[in-house]
N, C-alpha and C positions, 0 to 999 in steps of 0.2 A: 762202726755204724753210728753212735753215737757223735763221732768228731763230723761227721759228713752231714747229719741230724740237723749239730750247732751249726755247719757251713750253710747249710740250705737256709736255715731261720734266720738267718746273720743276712743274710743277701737278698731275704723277703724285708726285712726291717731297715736295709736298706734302702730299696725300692720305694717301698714305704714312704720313707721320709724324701726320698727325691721325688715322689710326687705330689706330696703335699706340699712341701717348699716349692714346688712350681705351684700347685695352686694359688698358692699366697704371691708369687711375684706377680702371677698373671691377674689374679682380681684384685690384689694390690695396689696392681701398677695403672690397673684401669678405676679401681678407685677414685687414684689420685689426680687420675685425668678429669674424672667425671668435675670434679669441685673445682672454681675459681680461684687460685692464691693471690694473697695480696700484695699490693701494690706498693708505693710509696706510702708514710702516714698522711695524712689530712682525709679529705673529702672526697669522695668516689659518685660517680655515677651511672647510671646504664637503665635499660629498659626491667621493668618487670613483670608484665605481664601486658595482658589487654582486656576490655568489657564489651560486652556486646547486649544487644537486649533482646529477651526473650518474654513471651506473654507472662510470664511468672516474675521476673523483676529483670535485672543484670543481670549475669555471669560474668564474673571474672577469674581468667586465666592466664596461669604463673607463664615465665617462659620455660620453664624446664618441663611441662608437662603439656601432652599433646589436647586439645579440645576432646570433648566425648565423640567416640565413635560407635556408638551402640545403635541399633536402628531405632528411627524415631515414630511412635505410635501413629496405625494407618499406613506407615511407608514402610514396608519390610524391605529390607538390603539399602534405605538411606539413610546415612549418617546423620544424626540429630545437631550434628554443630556443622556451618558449611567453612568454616574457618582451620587454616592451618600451620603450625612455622614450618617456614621454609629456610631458615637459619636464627639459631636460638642462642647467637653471642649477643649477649647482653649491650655491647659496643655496636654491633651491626645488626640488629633482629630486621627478619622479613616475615610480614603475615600476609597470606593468599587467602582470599574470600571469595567465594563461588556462586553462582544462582542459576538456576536454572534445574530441571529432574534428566530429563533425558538428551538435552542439548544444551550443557556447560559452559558458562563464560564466567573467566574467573580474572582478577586482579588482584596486583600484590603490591603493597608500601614497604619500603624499607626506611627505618629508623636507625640513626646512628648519632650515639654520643661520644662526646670527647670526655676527656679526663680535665675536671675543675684545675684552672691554672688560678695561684697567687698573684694580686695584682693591688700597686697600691691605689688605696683611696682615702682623700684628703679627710674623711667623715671617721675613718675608722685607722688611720696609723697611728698607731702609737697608742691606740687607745686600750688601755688597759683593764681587767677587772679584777673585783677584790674583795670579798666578804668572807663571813664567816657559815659554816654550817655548824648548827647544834645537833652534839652525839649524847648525851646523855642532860642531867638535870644543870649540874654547873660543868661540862666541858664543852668544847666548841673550838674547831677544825678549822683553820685557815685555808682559803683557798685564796689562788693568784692565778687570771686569765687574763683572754682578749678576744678584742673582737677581731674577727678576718676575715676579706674581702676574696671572693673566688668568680674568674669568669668560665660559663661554661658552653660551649659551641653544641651545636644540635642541629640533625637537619633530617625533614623528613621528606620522601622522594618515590615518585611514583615508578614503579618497574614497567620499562614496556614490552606487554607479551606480544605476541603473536593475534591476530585476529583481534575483535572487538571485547574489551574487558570490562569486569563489571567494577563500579563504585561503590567505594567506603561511604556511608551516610550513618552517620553517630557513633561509629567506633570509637572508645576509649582507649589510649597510651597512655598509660602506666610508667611513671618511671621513680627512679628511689633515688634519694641525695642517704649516703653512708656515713661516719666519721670510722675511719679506719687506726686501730692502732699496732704495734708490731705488741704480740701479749706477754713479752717474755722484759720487754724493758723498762724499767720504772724510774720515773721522774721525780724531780721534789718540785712542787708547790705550797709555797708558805711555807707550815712548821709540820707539812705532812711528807710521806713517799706515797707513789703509786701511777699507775699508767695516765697516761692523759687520756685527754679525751674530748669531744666535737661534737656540736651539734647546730643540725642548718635551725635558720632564724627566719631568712626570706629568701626568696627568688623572684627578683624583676626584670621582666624583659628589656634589652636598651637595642637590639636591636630586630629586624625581623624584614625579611625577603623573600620574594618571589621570582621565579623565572620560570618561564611558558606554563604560564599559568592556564592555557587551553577554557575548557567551560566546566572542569571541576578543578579547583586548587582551595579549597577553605580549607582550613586550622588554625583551632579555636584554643585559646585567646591568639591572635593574632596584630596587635596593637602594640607598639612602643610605651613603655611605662604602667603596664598594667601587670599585675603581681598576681603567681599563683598561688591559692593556699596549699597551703600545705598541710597532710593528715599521717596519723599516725597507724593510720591503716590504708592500703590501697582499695578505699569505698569512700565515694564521692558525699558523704553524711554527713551532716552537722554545721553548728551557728555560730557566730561569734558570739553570742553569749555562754556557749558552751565554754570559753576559756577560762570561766571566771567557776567553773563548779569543777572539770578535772583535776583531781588530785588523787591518787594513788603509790605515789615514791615511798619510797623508805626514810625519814630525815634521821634516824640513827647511823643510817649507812657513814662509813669514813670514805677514804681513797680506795679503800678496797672495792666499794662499790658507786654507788650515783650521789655525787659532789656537784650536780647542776644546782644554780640559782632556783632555779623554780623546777617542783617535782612535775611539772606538763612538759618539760621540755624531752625528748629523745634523742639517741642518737640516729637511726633509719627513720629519714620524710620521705613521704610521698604525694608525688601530682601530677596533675592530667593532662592530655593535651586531648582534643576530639575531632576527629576525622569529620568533620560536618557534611562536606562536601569532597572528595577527593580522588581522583581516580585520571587515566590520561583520557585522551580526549582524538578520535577519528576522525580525518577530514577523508579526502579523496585523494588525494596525491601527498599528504603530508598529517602529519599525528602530533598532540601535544603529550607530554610526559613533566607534570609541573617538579619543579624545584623547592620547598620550603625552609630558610637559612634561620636560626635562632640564634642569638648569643644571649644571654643569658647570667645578670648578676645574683652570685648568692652572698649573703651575709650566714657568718654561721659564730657560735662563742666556742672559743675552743680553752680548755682547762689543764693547765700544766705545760710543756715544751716538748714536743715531737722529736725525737731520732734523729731522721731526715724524710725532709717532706718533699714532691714532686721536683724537682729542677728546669722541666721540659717545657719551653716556651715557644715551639713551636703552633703555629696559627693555624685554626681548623679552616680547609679552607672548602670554598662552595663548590658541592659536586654540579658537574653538569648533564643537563636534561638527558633522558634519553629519547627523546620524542622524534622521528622524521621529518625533514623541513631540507625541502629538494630546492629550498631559497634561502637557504643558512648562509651560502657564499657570498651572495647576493647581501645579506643583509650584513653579514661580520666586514665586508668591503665597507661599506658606508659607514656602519658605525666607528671604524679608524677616522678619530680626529684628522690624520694625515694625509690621509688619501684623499678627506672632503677636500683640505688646505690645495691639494693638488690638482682637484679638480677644480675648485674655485681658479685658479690661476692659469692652468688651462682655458677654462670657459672665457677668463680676463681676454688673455691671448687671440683665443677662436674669434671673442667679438669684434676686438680691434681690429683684427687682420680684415675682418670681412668688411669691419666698416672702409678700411682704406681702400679695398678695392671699388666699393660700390663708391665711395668719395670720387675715385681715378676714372671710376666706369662714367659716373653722369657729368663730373664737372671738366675734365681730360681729354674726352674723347672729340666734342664738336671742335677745340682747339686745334687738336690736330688735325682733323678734315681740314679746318681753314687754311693751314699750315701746307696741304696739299694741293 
C-alpha cells in the first residue's frame, strides 16, 4: 500500500511539474512575443504614441495601450475616447477616429517608419569627438566619439474606407529616435571599457511630398529645411531657454553609466508631427486618399564603436494612394514622357497628311478639270 501511496504521489508531482512547465512555456513564450527585440546597434525609430485634445488639456496615448473606453459622463455605453489602433507595430501603426453618436463615420491614417540608414555627409565624416569627463576630485575618464549622419524615410497615408470618412484635425504623432546598443558587448573608448552608446542631436527635414492630395492632406511641419525639436519626453512643453537650466546627469558616472558631453543630452528623443488637416476626400465618381512622403536627416553623437550597425540600404519607397480615380488611366497615359513623344509625332504626321491633301484638294483639282 505504501509503494502504490509513493506511485500515486510520484505521478501527482509529476503532473505537476508538466503543468507548470507548460505554463511557463506558454506565457513565456507569449511574453516574449509581446516585447520588441533589437535590431542592429545604432539608432531606431517607430511610432509611439499619439495626442489628442480634450477640454482638460492633451492626452497622450502609448501605442501598446488602447485609448480609455470607459463610458464618458452624460453618455452612458459611449466611449470617452473616439480614437483607436488599428495596428500597434511601431513600423506600421494605424489610428481610426470616429465622430458621430448613433451614425458613425470614422477614418484611419497609417504611419510608417523606416529604420535610420547611415549615410555619409561632407559636415560630419570623419568628424570625431573627444573630451574628458570628471569622476571624482583629481580623476577623469577619457572619452572618444563621433558624430553620425542618419537618413530616415517616413510616410503618412490616409486608409480608404468604405463610405464617407471622418478627418484628423490636430492630432499628434509621436514618434521616438532610440540609440540602441547590444547590453552584453563592451567597447574601449579612450582609457575606458563599456557599452557605447547614441544619442539623436537633430532632425531636418530634406525632403517632403504629396500625392492626391484631395481637400484634406496637411502635416505639420511640412516644409523642406525646417527642423523638429526634439524632447525628452513625448509632451509638446518647453523653450529654448530651457536648455541652458536642465541639468540632472550624474558627472561621477564612468562607462558604466552616462559618459555624454552634456548631462541634457539622452539617448530616447521625441517628436511630433500634427494631423492639421488630414483625411481622404469624396467626389462623386472618384475619392482622394492623400500620400505624405518624408525623409528625414538625423544628426546624432554616438560614444565608443558599435558591434555591427544596420548594413541595409535599401530605399523607403513612396506608398501609393488608395483613393478611386476612374481617370488614373487616363491620366498615368499622359504623364509617360513617351507616349506624349508619340503623340506629339503622331499629331506632326496627322497635320501634314491633312495639310497635303487639302494642298492637292484646292491647288490640283481645277488642273485636272482643264486637263479634261
Amino acid at each position: 500500500m505504501d509503494i502504490e501511496d509513493a506511485i500515486k504521489s510520484r505521478n501527482v508531482q509529476v503532473i505537476i511539474a508538466v503543468i507548470i512547465i507548460g505554463f511557463i512555456l506558454i506565457f513565456g513564450t507569449t511574453s516574449s512575443r509581446l516585447s520588441i527585440l533589437p535590431s542592429f546597434e545604432g539608432i531606431n525609430a517607430g511610432v509611439e504614441g499619439f495626442a489628442y485634445k480634450q477640454s482638460y488639456g492633451d492626452v497622450f496615448v502609448r501605442l501598446d495601450t488602447q485609448p480609455s473606453s470607459n463610458p464618458a459622463p452624460g453618455l452612458p455605453g459611449q466611449p470617452s475616447s473616439p480614437y483607436k489602433w488599428i495596428s500597434q507595430d511601431p513600423k506600421s501603426a494605424i489610428l481610426e477616429g470616429c465622430i458621430g453618436i448613433v451614425i458613425k463615420e470614422c477614418g484611419q491614417v497609417r504611419i510608417e517608419v523606416n529604420n535610420p540608414q547611415v549615410v555619409s555627409d561632407p559636415f560630419t565624416i570623419n568628424k570625431q569627438i573627444h573630451y574628458l569627463v570628471k569622476v571624482s576630485d583629481n580623476n577623469f575618464v577619457e572619452v572618444e566619439g563621433q558624430i553620425k549622419t542618419y537618413n530616415l524615410g517616413m510616410s503618412v497615408s490616409a486608409v480608404n474606407l468604405p463610405g464617407f470618412d471622418a478627418t484628423f484635425k490636430g492630432e499628434k504623432i509621436w514618434l521616438t529616435l532610440t540609440g540602441i546598443t547590444w547590453n552584453k558587448a563592451l567597447q574601449k573608448a579612450g582609457a575606458d571599457y563599456g557599452q557605447a552608446w547614441e544619442a539623436p542631436l537633430a532632425a531636418i527635414i530634406t525632403t517632403y511630398n504629396v500625392q492626391d492630395n484631395g481637400d484634406h492632406y496637411k502635416v505639420d511641419p511640412s516644409e523642406v529645411g525646417r527642423w523638429f525639436t526634439l524632447y525628452s519626453t513625448p509632451q509638446q512643453i518647453g523653450t529654448v531657454s530651457d536648455l541652458g537650466l536642465q541639468s540632472n546627469a550624474d558627472f561621477n558616472a564612468t562607462f558604466t553609466g552616462n559618459t555624454a558631453p552634456d548631462s541634457r543630452l539622452v539617448r530616447s528623443a521625441f517628436f511630433a508631427l500634427t494631423l492639421t488637416d488630414f483625411g481622404t476626400t469624396e467626389r462623386i465618381v472618384y475619392s482622394n486618399s492623400p500620400v505624405v512622403t518624408y525623409n528625414i536627416k538625423l544628426y546624432t553623437i554616438q560614444i565608443g564603436k558599435y558591434t555591427y550597425t544596420n548594413p541595409d540600404e535599401t530605399p523607403f519607397k513612396e506608398r501609393e494612394p488608395e483613393g478611386v480615380d476612374p481617370f488614373k488611366g487616363i491620366k498615368d497615359w499622359f504623364s509617360n514622357p513617351f507616349n506624349l513623344a508619340g503623340l506629339g509625332i503622331f499629331g506632326i504626321v496627322a497635320i501634314g497628311a491633312v495639310t497635303v491633301i487639302a494642298m492637292f484638294w484646292i491647288f490640283g483639282l481645277p488642273r485636272m478639270r482643264r486637263d479634261t
